[in-house]
N, C-alpha and C positions, 0 to 999 in steps of 0.2 A: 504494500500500500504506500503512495507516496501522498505526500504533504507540500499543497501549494506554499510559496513562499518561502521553503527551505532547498537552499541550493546543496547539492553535496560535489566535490573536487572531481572531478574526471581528468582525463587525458589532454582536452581540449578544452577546457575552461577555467581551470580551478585554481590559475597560480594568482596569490595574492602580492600585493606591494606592500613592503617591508616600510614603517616608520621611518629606519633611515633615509629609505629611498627618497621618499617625499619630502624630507628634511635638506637634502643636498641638491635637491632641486629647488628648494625655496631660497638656499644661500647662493645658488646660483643667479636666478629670479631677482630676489631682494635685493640683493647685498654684494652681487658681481665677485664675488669670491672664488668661484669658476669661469673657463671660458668655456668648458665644456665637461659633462659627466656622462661616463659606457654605463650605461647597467646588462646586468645578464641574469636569466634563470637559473635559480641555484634547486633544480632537480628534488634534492634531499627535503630541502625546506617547503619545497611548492611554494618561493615565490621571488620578486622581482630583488633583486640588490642591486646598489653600487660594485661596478666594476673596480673604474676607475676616475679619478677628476683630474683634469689638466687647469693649473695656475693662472690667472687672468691673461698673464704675458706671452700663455702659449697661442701659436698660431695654428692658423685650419693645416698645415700640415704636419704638426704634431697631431694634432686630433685625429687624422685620417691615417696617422702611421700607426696610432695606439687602437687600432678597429686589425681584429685577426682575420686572418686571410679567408682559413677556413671554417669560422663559426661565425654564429647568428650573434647579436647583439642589438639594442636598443641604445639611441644617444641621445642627447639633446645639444644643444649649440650655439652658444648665443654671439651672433651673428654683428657687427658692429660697422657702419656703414656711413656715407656721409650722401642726402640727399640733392637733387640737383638743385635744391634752394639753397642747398651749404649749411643744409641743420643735420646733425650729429642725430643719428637713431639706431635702435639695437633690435632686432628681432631673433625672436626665440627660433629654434628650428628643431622639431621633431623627424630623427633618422633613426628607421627601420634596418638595420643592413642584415641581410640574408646571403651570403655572396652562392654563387650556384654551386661552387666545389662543398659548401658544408653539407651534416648527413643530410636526412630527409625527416627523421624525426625532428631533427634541433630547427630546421625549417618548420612542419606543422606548426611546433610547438610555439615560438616565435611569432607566427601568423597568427594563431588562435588567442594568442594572452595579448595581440600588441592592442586591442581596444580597451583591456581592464587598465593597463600603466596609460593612455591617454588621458581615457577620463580622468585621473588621481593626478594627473601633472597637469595644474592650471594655469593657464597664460603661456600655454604654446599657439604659436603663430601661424608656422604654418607644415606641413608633413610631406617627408620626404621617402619612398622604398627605392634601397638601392642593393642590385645584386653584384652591381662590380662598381670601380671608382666613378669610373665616368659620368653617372649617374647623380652622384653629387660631387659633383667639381663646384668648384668654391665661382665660377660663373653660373650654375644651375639657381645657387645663392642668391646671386647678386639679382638675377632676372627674375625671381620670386620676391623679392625684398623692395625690389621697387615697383 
């Protein structure tokens, strides 16, 4: 007998987002203390973490070196740009990366959790799926940001 209202974890739905997670996205967010943060599924736990955070001073190609070749990962990025009115603006950017060499599980899994961590991460701008670099090249950036 099942019970409206009660979710229970499966394969394809069930990973949760960790307090840190959303905490390091706020210092990110608020307080520019990041320039960017990996999160990944930690399996065991069933649910989102930090990876890792890149320093305000790092750039998008630190960012895009610290994303692994062959696994799935979640990032965000905060994106720092100058308008062509000459005003200074920053948008957030939510990246999916899936690259095609990782498994197929770590893909589903990845695709099926990436709407739970969107909802919980507020004041993303705007969303990125990318299976190889090219994909978000730091021009894909700039042509969504403006």
């Amino acid at each position: 007998m099942a019970f409206r209202g009660l979710s229970r974890p499966n394969a394809t739905s069930g990973m949760g987002v960790a307090d840190h997670t959303k905490d390091t996205f706020l210092e990110l967010k608020r307080k520019k203390a990041h320039r960017y943060v990996i999160f990944s599924i930690d399996e065991k736990k069933r649910e989102v973490v930090v990876d890792k955070t890149g320093g305000p001073a790092e750039s998008y190609d630190d960012f895009t070196a610290s994303l692994p070749e062959n696994d799935c990962r979640y990032a965000v990025y905060d994106f720092d740009f100058v308008t062509p009115e000459n005003c200074q603006k920053s948008k957030i950017f939510f990246i999916a990366w899936s690259p095609s060499s990782s498994r197929i599980r770590a893909k589903m899994l990845y695709a099926t959790s990436k709407d739970r961590i969107r909802r919980e991460l507020d004041g993303i701008h705007y969303e990125i799926q990318a299976t190889d670099p090219t994909e978000m090249d730091l021009e894909v950036l700039r042509d969504r940001a403006h």
